[in-house]
C-alpha positions in Angstrom: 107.7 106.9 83.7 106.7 106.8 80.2 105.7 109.9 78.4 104.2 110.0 74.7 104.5 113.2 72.0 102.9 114.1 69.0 105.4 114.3 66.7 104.8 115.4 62.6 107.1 114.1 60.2 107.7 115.7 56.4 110.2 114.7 53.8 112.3 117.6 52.2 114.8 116.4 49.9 116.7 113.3 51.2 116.7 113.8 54.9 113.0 113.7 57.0 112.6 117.0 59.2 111.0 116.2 62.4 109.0 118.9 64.7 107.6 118.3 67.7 105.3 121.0 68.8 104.3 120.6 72.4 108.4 120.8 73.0 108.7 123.2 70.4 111.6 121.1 68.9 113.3 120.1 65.5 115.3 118.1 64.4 116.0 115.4 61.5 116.5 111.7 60.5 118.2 110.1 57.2 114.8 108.0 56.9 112.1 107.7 58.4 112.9 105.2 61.3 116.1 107.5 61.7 113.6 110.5 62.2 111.6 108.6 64.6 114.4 107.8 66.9 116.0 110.8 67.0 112.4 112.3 68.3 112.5 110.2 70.9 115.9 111.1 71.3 115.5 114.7 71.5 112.2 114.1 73.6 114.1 112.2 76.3 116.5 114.9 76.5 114.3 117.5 77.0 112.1 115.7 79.1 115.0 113.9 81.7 114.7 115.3 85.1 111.2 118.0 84.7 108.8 114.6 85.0 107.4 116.7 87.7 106.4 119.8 85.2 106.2 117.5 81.7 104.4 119.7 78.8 101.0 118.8 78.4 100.2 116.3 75.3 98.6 117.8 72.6 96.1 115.9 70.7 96.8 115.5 67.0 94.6 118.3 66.1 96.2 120.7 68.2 99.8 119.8 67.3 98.9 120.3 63.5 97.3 123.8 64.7 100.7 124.5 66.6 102.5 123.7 63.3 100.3 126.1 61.1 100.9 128.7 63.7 104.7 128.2 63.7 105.5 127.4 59.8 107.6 130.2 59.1 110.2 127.9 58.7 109.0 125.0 57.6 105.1 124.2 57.1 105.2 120.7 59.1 101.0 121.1 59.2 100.6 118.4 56.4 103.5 115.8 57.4 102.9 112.3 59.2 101.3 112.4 62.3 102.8 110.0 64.6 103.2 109.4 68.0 106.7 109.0 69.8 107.3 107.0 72.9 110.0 107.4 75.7 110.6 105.5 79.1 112.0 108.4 80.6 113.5 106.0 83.5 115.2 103.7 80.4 116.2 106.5 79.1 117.8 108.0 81.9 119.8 104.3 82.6 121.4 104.6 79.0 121.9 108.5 79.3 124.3 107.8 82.5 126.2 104.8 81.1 127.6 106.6 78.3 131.0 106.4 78.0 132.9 110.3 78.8 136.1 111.2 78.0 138.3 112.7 80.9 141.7 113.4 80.5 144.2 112.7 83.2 148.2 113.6 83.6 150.1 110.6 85.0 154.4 110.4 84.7 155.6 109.2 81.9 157.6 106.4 84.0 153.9 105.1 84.8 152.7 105.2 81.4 155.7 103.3 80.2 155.3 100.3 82.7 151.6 100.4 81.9 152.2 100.2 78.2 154.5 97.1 79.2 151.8 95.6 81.2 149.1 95.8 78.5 147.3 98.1 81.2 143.7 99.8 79.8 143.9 103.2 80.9 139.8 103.5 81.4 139.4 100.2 83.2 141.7 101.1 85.7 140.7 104.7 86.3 137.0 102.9 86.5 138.1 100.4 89.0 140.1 102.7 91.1 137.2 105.5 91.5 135.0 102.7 92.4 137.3 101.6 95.3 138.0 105.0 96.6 134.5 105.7 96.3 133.3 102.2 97.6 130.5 102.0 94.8 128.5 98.9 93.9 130.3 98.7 90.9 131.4 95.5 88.7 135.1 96.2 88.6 135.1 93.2 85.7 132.5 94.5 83.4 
């Protein structure tokens, strides 16, 4: 499912502040492409898992009225009007492959012939929740 925001852009200083008004969101790039993806960034995390109640998309007009109303902060009214795209199904693939760090107690006897065996701790934690769990996993990859 693929879901599109209004999103205005404005310079201030060296970074470019992003707001996105039907989410009622900020936040910021270094440039502009860095702003861009970090509103589809911020719109794929508010949006994962409410595609069934999505905010309605605003057109531009609206969104600049949304800004006016709500530039007590910032006045965003007169930025870049843009557009930002997000396949909330892509999205939700890369969200769910991150990497996470867990930490995990083991004897230090174990961690010594481990070390000796070249042994990567993550790959075989991976591989052995896999086969406990019998997942369709690529133990190799």
């Amino acid at each position: 499912m693929k879901v599109a925001y209004p999103v205005l852009i404005k310079q201030s200083g060296d970074v470019f502040l992003v707001y996105i008004p039907d989410l009622d969101g900020y936040t910021e790039g270094m440039d502009l492409a860095d702003a861009i993806e970090m509103a589809r960034d911020y719109i794929g995390l508010a949006c994962m898992g409410q595609e069934d109640s999505l905010p309605e998309v605003s057109t531009y007009k609206q969104a600049v009225a949304k800004a006016k109303k709500n530039n007590d902060i910032f006045d965003y009214s007169d930025g870049l009007q843009t557009m930002v795209d997000v396949d909330l199904e892509e999205y939700r693939r890369q969200f769910d492959n991150r990497a996470v760090r867990k930490n995990c107690t083991v004897p230090y006897w174990m961690t010594v012939k481990a070390d000796e065996a070249g042994l990567n701790y993550s790959r075989v934690l991976q591989d052995a929740i896999a086969n406990i769990l019998n997942l369709q996993y690529n133990l190799r990859n």
